[in-house]
C-alpha positions in Angstrom: 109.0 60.5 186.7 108.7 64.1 186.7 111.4 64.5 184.5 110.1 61.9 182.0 106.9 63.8 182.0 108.5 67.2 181.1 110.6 65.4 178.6 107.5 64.1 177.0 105.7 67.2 177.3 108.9 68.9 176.1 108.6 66.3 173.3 105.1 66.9 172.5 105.8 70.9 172.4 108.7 70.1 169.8 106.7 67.7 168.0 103.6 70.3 167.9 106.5 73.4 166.8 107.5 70.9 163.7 103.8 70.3 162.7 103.0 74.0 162.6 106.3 75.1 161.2 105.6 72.2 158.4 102.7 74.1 158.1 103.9 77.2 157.8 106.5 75.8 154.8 103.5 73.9 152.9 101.8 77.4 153.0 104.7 79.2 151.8 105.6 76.6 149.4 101.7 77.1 148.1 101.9 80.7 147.9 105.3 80.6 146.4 103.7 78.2 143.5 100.6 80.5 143.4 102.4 83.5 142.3 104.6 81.7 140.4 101.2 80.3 138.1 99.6 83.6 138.2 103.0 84.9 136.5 103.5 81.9 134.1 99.8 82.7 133.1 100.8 86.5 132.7 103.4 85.7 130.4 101.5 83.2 128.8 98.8 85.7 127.8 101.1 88.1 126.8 103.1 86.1 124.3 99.7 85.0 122.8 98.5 88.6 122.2 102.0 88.9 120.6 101.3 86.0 118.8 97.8 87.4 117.7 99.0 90.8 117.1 101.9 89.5 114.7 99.4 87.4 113.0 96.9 90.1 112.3 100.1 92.4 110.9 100.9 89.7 108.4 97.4 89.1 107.6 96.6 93.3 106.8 100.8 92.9 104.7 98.8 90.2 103.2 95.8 91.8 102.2 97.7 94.4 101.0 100.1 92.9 99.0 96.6 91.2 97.7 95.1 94.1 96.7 98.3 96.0 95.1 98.6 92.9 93.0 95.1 93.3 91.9 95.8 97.2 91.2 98.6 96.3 89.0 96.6 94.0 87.4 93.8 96.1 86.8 96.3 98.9 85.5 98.0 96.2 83.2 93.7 95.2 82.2 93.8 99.0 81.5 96.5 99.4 79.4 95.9 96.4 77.3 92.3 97.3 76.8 93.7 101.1 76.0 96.5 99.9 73.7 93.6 97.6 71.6 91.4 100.5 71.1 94.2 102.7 69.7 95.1 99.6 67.5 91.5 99.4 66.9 91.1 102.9 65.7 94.2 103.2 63.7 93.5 99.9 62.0 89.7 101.9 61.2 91.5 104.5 59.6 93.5 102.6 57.7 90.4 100.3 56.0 89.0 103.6 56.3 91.8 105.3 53.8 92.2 102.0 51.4 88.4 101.8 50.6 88.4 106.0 49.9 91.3 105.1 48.1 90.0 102.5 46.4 86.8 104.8 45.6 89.1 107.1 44.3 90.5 104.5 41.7 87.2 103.8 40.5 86.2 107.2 40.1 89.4 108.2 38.1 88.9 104.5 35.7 85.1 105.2 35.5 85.3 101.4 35.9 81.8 101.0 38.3 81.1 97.9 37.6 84.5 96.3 38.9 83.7 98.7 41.7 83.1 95.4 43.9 86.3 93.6 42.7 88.5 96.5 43.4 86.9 96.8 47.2 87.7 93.9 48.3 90.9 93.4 46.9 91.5 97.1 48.7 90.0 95.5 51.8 91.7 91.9 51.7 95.4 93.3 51.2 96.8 94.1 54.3 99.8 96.4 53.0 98.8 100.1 52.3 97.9 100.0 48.4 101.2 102.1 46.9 100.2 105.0 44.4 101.8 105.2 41.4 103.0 108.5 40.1 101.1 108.6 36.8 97.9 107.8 38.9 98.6 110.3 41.7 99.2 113.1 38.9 96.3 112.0 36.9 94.1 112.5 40.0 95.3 115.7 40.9 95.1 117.2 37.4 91.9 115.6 36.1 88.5 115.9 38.5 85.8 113.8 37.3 83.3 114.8 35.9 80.0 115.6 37.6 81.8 116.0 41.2 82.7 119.1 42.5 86.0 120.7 41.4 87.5 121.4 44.9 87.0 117.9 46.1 88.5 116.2 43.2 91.5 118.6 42.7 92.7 117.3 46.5 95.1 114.6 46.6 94.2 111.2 47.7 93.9 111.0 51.7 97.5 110.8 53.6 98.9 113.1 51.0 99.4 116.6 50.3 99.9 118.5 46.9 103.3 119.2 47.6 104.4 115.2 47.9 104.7 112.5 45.7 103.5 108.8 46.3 107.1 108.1 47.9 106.7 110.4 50.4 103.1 110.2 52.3 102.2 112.1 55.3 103.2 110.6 58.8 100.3 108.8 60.4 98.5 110.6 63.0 96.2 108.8 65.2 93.0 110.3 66.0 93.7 109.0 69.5 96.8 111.1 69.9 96.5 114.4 72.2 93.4 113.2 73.7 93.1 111.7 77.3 90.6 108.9 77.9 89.2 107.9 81.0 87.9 104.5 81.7 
């Protein structure tokens, strides 16, 4: 009897020693998946500021590349806008020099009342109106009359007294030299 009753109390002691050391285990086991969350959750935090960090860096490449596409547009804009002025002004001086040389025409074939005719045919042509020889001569030897002497003995604009009609002056642009800012 007495040694059935230390065998059961012997049994109840090793039966107790599992319990606790099961847990002991279960606590260890719980810690063990604790730490291992608390790291999974580190690292999941650090890959998304990665992820948010990589996104805002190809957001600002984005916005850059956005805004250098813009600047070349604008400096494209620019030129255009440039490049049409210059046209713009040269064309000018060209109506500019076929109605003066119209003018002149008139003045040297006293013909005033086809004075109308002859400026816009001047004006509707689109080639430079060639000078003749005769007429080039004739308007540097003869002024007309009533005008003043110096004006009329110069040659018709784009030429100078040492050149015939063949060979006029080289355009220069009043644009030429000059910087402009927009």
């Amino acid at each position: 009897m007495r040694k059935e009753e230390l065998l059961a109390q012997q049994e109840a002691m090793d039966e107790n020693l599992r319990r606790i050391e099961a847990g002991r285990q279960r606590e260890r086991q719980l810690k063990k998946e604790v730490k291992l969350l608390n790291m999974q959750m580190k690292q999941d935090t650090v890959e998304r500021m990665k992820r948010v960090e990589e996104y805002k860096r190809l957001e600002t490449i984005r916005m850059l590349k956005e805004q250098e596409d813009r600047t070349n547009k604008m400096m494209a804009q620019k030129k255009h806008i440039l490049m049409q002025r210059k046209k713009a002004g040269v064309d000018a001086k060209l109506q500019r020099d076929k109605i003066q040389g119209a003018m002149e025409k008139v003045k040297i074939s006293k013909k005033w009342h086809q004075a109308g005719a002859i400026l816009n045919k001047a004006m509707a042509s689109d080639k430079p109106a060639r000078r003749k020889k005769k007429q080039v001569a004739s308007a540097m030897s003869l002024p007309a009359a009533g005008s003043s002497q110096l004006e009329d003995a110069l040659p018709p604009v784009g030429m100078s007294m040492n050149q015939g009609a063949d060979d006029p002056l080289p355009y220069k642009s009043p644009y030429d030299g000059q910087q402009v800012t927009v």
